[in-house]
C-alpha positions in Angstrom: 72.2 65.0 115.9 75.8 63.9 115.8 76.6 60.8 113.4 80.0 58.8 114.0 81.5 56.3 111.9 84.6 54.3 113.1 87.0 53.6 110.1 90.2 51.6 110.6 93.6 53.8 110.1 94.4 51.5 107.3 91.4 52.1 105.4 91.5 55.8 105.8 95.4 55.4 104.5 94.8 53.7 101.7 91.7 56.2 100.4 94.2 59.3 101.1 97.1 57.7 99.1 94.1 57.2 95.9 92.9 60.3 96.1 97.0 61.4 96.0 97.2 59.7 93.2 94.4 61.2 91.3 95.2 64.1 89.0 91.8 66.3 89.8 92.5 65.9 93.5 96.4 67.3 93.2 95.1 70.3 91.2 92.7 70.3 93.7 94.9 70.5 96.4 96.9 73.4 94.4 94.0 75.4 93.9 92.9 75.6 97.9 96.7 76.3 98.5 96.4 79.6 95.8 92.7 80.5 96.8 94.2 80.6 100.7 97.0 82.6 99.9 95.0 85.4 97.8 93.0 86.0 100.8 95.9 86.3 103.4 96.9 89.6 103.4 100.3 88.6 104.0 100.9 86.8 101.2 103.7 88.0 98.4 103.3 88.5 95.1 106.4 86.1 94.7 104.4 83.3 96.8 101.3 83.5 94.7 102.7 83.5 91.3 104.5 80.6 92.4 101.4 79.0 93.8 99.7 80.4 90.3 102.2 78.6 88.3 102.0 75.2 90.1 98.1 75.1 89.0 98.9 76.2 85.4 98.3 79.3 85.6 100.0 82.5 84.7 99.7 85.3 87.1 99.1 89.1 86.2 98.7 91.7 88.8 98.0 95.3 87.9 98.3 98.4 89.9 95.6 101.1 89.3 94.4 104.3 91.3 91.0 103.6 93.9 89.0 106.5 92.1 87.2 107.2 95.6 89.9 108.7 97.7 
């Protein structure tokens, strides 16, 4: 079953700028951005501590030996 609702541009505008505005919703929004990042491989350490440091929080990566090879 497929449900569609029709919502005027305006409306939709106007909820996206409120939800901008909201604090929760920008962290949010930071938080998504960091959690993407750590799970593309490509990523840099540079780009997520930056990413880290937008949402408060401070970044520590450590580099240890895989004890099964």
């Amino acid at each position: 079953m497929t449900a569609t609702a029709h919502v005027p541009a305006r409306e939709v505008a106007a909820e996206h700028q409120s939800a901008q505005a909201n604090p929760f919703s920008n962290l949010g929004g930071r938080l998504i951005a960091l959690g993407a990042a750590m799970q593309k491989a490509s990523s840099t350490v540079s780009e997520l501590q930056m990413l880290a440091e937008a949402c408060g929080i401070t970044l520590q990566i450590r580099v240890v030996e895989d004890p099964h090879q």
